[in-house]
TIFI-384637 format. One record per residue (C-alpha): x, y negated, z negated; residue number from 0; residue in three letters. Coordinates in steps of 0.001 Angstrom, whole numbers, plus 524288, in hexadecimal, padded with zeros to 5 digits. Layout:
<r <X Y Z> NUM "ALA">
...
END
This chain:
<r <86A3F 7D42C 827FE> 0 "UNK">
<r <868B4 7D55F 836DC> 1 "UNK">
<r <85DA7 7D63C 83E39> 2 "UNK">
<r <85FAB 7E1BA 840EC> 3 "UNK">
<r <86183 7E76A 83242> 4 "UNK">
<r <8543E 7DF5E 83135> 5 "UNK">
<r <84C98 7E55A 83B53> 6 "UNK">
<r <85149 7F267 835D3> 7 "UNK">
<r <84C6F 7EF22 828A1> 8 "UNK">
<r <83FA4 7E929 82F48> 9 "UNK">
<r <83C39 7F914 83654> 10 "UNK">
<r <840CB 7FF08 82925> 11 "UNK">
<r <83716 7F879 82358> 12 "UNK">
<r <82BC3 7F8C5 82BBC> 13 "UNK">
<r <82FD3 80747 82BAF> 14 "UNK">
<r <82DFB 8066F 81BD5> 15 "UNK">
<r <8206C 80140 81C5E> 16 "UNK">
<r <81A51 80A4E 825B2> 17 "UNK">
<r <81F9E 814A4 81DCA> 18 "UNK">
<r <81800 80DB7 81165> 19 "UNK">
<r <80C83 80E50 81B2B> 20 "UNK">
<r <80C37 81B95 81EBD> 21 "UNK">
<r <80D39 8201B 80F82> 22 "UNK">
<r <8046F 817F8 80A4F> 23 "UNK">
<r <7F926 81BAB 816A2> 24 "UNK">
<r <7F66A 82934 80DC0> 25 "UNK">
<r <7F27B 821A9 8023D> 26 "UNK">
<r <7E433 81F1C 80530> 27 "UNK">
<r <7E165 82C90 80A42> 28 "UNK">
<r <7E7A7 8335F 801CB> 29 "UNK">
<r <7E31E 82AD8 7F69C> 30 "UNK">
<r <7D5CD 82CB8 7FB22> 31 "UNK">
<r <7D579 83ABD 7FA10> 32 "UNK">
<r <7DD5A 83AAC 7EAE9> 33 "UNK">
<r <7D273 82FCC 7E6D4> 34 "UNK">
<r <7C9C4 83CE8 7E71E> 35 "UNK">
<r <7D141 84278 7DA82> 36 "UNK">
<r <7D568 835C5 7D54A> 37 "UNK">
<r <7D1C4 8285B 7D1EA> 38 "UNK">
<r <7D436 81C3F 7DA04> 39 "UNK">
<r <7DE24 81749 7CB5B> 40 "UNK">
<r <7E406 823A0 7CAB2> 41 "UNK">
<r <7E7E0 8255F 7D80C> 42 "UNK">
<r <7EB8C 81777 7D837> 43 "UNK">
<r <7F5E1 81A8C 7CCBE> 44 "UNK">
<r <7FB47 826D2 7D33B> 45 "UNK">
<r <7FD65 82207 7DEBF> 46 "UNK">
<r <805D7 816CC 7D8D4> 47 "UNK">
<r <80CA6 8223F 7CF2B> 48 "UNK">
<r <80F89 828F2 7DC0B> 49 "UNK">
<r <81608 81F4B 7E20D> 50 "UNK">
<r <81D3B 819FE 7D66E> 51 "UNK">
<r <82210 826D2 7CFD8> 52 "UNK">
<r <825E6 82DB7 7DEF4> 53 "UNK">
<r <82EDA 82254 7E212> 54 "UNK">
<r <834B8 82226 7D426> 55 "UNK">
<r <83718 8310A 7D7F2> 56 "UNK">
<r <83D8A 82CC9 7E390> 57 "UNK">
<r <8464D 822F1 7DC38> 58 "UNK">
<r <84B46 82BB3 7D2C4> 59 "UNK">
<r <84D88 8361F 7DE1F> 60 "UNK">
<r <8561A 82A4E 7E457> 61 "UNK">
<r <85D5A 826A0 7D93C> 62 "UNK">
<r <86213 83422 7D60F> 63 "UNK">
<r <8671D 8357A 7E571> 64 "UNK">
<r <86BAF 828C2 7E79F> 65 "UNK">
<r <86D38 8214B 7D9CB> 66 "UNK">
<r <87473 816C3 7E15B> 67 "UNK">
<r <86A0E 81482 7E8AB> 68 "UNK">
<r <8605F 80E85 7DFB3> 69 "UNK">
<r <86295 80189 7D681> 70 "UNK">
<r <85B9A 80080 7CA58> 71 "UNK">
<r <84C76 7F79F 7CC7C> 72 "UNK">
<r <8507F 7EAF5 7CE81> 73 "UNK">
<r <8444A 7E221 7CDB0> 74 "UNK">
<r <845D6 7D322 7CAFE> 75 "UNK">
<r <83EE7 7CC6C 7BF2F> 76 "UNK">
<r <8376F 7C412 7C820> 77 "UNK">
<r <83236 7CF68 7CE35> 78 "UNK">
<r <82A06 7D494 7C239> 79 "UNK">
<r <81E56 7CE82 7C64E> 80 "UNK">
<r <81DB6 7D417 7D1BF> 81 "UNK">
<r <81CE1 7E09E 7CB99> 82 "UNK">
<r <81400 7DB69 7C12B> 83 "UNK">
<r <80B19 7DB43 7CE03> 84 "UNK">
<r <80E6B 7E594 7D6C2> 85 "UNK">
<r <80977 7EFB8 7CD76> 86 "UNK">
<r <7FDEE 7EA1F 7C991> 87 "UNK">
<r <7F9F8 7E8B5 7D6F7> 88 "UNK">
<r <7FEB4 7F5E0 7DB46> 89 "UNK">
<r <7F4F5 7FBEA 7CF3E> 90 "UNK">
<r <7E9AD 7F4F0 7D4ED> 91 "UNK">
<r <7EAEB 7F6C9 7E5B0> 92 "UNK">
<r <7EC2B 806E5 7E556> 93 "UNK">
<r <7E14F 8080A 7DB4A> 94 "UNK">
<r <7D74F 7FD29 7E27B> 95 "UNK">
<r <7DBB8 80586 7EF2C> 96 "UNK">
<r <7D97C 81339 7E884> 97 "UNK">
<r <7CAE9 80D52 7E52D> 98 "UNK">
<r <7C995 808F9 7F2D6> 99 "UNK">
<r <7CB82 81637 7F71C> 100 "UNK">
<r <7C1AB 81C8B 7F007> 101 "UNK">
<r <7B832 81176 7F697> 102 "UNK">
<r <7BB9F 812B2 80447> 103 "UNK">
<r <7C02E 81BA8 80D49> 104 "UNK">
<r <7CF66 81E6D 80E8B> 105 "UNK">
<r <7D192 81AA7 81BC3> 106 "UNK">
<r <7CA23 80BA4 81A6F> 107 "UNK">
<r <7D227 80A84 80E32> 108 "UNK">
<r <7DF1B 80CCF 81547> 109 "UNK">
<r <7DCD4 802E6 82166> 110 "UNK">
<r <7D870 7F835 81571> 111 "UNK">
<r <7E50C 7FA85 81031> 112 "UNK">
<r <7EA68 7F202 81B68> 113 "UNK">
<r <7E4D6 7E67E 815DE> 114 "UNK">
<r <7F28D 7E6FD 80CF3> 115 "UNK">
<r <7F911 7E193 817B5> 116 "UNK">
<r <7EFE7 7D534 81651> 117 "UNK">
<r <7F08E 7D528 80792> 118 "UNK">
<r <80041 7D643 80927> 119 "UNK">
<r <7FFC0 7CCAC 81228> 120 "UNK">
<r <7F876 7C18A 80B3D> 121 "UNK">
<r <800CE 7C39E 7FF9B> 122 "UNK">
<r <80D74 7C41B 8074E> 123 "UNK">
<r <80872 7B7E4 80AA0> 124 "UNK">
<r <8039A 7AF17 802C9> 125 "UNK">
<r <80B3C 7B39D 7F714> 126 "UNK">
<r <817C5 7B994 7FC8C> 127 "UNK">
<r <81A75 7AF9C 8071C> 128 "UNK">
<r <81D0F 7BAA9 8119E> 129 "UNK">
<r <81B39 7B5FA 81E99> 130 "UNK">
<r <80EB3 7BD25 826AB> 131 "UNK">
<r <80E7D 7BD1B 8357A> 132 "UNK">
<r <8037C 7BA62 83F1E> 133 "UNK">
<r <803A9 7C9CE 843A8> 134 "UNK">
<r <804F5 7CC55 833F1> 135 "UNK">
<r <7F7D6 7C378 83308> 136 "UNK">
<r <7F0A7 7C982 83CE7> 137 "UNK">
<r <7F373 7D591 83863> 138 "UNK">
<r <7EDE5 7D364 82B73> 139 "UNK">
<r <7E08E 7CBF7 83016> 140 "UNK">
<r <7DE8C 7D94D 83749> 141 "UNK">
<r <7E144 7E13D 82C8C> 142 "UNK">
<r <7D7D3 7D79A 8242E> 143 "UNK">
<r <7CD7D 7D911 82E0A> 144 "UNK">
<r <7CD35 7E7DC 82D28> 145 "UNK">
<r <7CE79 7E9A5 81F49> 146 "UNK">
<r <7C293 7E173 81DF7> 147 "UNK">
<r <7BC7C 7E886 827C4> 148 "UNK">
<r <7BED1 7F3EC 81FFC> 149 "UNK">
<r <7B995 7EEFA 8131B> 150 "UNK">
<r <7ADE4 7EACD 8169A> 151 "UNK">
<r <7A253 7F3CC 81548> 152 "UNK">
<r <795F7 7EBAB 81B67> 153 "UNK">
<r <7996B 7E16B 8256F> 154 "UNK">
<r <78BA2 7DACB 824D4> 155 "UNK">
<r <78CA2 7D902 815AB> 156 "UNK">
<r <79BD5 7D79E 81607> 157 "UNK">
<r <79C1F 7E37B 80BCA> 158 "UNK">
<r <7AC2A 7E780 807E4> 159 "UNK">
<r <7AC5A 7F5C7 804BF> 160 "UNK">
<r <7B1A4 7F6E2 7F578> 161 "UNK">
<r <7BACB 80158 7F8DD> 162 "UNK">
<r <7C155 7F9C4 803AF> 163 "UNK">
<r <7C2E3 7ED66 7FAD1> 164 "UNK">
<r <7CA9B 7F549 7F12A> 165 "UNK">
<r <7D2F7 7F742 7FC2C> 166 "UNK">
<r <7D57B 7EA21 7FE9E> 167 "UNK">
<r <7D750 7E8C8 7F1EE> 168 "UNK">
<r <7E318 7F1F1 7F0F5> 169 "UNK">
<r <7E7E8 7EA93 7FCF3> 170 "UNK">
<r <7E762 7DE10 7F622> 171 "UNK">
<r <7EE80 7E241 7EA93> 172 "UNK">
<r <7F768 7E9F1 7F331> 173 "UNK">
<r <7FAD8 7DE5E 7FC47> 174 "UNK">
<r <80096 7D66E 7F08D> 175 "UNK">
<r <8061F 7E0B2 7EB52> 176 "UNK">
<r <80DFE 7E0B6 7F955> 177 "UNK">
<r <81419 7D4AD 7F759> 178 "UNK">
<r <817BB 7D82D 7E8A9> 179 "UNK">
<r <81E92 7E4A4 7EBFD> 180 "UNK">
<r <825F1 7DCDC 7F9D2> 181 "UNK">
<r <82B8E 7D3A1 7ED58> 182 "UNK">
<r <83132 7E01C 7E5E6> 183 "UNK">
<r <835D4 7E73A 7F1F0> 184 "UNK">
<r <8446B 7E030 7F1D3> 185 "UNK">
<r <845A0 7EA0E 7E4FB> 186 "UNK">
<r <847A8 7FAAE 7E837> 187 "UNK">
<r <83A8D 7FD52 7EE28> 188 "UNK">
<r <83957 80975 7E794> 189 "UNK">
<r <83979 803E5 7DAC6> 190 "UNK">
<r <82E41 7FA28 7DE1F> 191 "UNK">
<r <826B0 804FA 7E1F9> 192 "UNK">
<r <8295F 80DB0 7D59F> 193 "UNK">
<r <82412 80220 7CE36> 194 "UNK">
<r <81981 80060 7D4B3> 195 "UNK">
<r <81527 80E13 7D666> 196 "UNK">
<r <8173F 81102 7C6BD> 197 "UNK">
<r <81149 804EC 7C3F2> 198 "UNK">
<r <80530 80476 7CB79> 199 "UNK">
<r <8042E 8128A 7CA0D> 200 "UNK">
<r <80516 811C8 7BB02> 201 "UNK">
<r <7FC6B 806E1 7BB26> 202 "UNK">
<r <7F188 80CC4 7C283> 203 "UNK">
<r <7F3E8 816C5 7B96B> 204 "UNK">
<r <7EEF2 81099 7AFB2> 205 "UNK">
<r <7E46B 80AE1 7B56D> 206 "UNK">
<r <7E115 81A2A 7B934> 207 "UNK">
<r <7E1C1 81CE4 7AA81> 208 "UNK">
<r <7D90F 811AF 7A5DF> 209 "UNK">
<r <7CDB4 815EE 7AF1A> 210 "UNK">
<r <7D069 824E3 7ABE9> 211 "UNK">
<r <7D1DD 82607 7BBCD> 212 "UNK">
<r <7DD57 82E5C 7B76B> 213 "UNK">
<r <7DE9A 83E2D 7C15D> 214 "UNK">
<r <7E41F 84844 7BC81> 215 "UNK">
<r <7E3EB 85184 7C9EC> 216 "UNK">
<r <7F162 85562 7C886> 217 "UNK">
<r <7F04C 857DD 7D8D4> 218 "UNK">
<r <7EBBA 84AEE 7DCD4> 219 "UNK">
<r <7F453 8435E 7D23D> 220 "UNK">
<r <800B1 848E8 7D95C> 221 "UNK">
<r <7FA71 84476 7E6E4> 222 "UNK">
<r <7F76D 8373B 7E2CD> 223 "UNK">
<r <80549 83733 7DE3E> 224 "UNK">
<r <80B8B 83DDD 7E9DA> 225 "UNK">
<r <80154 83156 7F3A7> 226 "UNK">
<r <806F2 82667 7E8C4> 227 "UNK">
<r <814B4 82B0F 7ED1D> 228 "UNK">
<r <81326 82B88 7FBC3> 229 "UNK">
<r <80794 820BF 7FDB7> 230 "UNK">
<r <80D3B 81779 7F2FE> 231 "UNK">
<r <81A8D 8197F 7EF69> 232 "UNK">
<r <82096 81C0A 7FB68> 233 "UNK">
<r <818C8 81277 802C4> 234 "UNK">
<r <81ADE 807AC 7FA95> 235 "UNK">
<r <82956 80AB6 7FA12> 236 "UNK">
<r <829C8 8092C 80960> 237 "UNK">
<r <8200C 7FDD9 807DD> 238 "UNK">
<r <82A0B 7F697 7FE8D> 239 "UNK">
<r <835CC 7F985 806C7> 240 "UNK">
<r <82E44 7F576 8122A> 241 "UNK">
<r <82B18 7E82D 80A6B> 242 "UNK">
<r <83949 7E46F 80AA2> 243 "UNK">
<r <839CF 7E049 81841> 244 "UNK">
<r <82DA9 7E000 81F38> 245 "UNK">
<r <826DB 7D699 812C3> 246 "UNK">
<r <818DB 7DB06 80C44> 247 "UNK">
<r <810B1 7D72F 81773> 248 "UNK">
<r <816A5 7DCB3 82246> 249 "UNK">
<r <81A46 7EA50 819C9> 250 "UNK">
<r <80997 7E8FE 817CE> 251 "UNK">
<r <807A2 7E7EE 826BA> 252 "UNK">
<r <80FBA 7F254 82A24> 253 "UNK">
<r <80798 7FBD0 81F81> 254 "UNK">
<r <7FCAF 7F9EC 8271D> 255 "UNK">
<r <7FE2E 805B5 82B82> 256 "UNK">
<r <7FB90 80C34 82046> 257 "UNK">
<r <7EBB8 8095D 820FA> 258 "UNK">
<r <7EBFE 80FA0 82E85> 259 "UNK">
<r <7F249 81B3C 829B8> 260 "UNK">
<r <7EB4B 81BD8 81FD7> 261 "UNK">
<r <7DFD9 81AF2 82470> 262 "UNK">
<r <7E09E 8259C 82FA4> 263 "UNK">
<r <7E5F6 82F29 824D9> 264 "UNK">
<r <7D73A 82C8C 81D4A> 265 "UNK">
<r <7D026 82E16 82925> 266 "UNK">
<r <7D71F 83A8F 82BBA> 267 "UNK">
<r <7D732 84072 81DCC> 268 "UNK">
<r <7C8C3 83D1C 81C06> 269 "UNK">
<r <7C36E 83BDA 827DA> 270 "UNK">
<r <7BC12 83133 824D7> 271 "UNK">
<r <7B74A 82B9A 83271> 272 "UNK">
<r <7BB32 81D3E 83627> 273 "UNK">
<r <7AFE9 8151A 83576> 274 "UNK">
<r <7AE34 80A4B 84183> 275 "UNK">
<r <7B277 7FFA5 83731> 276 "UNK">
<r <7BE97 8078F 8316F> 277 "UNK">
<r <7C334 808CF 841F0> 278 "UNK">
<r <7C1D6 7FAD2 84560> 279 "UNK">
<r <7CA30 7F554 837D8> 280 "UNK">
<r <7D1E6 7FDED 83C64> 281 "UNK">
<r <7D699 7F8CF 848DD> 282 "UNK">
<r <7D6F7 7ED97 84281> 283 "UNK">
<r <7E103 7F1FB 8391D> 284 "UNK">
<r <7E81D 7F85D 843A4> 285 "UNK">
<r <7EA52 7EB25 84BC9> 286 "UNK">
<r <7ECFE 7E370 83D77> 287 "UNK">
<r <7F86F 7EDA1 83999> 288 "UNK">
<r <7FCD3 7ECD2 846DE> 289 "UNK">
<r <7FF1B 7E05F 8463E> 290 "UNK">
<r <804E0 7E1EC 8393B> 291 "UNK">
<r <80EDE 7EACC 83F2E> 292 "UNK">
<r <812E6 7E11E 84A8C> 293 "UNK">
<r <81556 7D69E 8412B> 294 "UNK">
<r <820E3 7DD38 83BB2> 295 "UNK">
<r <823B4 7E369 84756> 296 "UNK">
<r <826C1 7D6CB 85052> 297 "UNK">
END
């Protein structure tokens, strides 16, 4: 490959994982508002469903035009275990972040959602051996310093709001889950996410079921489903491909973005006004994800 071919495949990418940005910003706000009509499980499981049976959709659409196209899964042996985890894991992050949700406002719940790039990061680190630059590090102290100035409630008592450590929680469970999924991206992409999505999806199901959190609003089931497609499937799609080349923790820096579009979409929808705290993490954030973005850039 030339250098050339490389750098190609380098802006493709980076291309790929805004795109996974962008789709997955509508999440929280839109989340927020279905949480109204249907518990934090539930839409957990949807979501998932959404993303899971849409791209299966999609498959079966390609494989009718273009059955040439498309091998049969090919997933190694020594690659079960990864799965073994990456569902388990994807179960527990959307339904700790649904909970979150109903515990904190939308906005402050899409800027903590940054503090994935740290959690992808450490993991991609310690336990994945990726290599993490000085501009990647500074970047992710940033992001670590607003995302606790974000959770915590009472500075003089050093108080962490519940809702904003359910967050983090998703974020933690999400950042491993990174580095899982950046392991299983050398198979067909859209297979990895088809498994996920109807695993995670049928396992939060479950959960749903168990807790009798199960909806039955025929209107908001199909727009939980329609968000799971959009926010989940086709975001993690462009995630994964993204993964390929750029690595988990420079794919997490550059959906950073997400948060801040995220973000402005609650404020906007709900008009919630920014607090003095929520404006100064903010900045914060900005100057961490900027950073994030030059890393790959140079």
């Amino acid at each position: 490959m030339t250098l050339g071919d490389e750098s190609m495949r380098n802006r493709k990418a980076v291309i790929y994982a805004v795109m996974a940005a962008l789709l997955y910003a509508i999440s929280a706000p839109i989340s927020k508002i279905l949480l109204d009509e249907i518990q934090p499980t539930m839409l957990a499981a949807l979501l998932y469903l959404g993303a899971g049976i849409g791209l299966w959709i999609v498959q079966w659409i390609q494989a009718r035009v273009d059955p040439a196209r498309l091998s049969p899964p090919r997933i190694a042996k020594e690659q079960s275990p990864y799965i073994f985890w990456m569902i388990p894991l994807d179960v527990l992050a959307p339904i700790l972040l649904m909970f979150g949700l109903t515990m904190t406002s939308a906005a402050n719940a899409s800027l903590l959602n940054n503090f994935e790039i740290v959690t992808t990061a450490m993991f991609a680190l310690f336990f994945f051996k990726e290599k993490i630059s000085k501009k990647l590090w500074l970047a992710i102290s940033l992001v670590t310093v607003s995302s606790l100035i974000l959770s915590i409630e009472d500075l003089s008592s050093l108080s962490f709001t519940l809702g904003s450590i359910f967050v983090l929680m998703a974020c933690l469970c999400w950042g491993l889950e990174n580095n899982i999924t950046r392991v299983l991206s050398i198979n067909r992409p859209i297979q990895i996410v088809i498994i996920k999505g109807l695993g995670s999806g049928f396992g939060s199901l479950l959960i749903a079921m168990f807790l009798n959190d199960v909806t039955l609003n025929p209107t908001y089931l199909v727009l939980a489903l329609i968000l799971g497609f959009f926010a989940y499937g086709l975001s993690i799609l462009f995630y994964v491909l993204a993964q390929r080349d750029l690595g988990a923790a420079t794919t997490s820096a550059f959906y950073a973005f997400a948060p801040f579009m995220g973000a402005a979409l609650s404020l906007m929808i709900f008009r919630e006004p920014p607090s003095v705290k929520f404006i100064f993490a903010l900045s914060i954030m900005m100057v961490g994800a900027y950073f994030a973005y030059q890393d790959k850039k140079n």
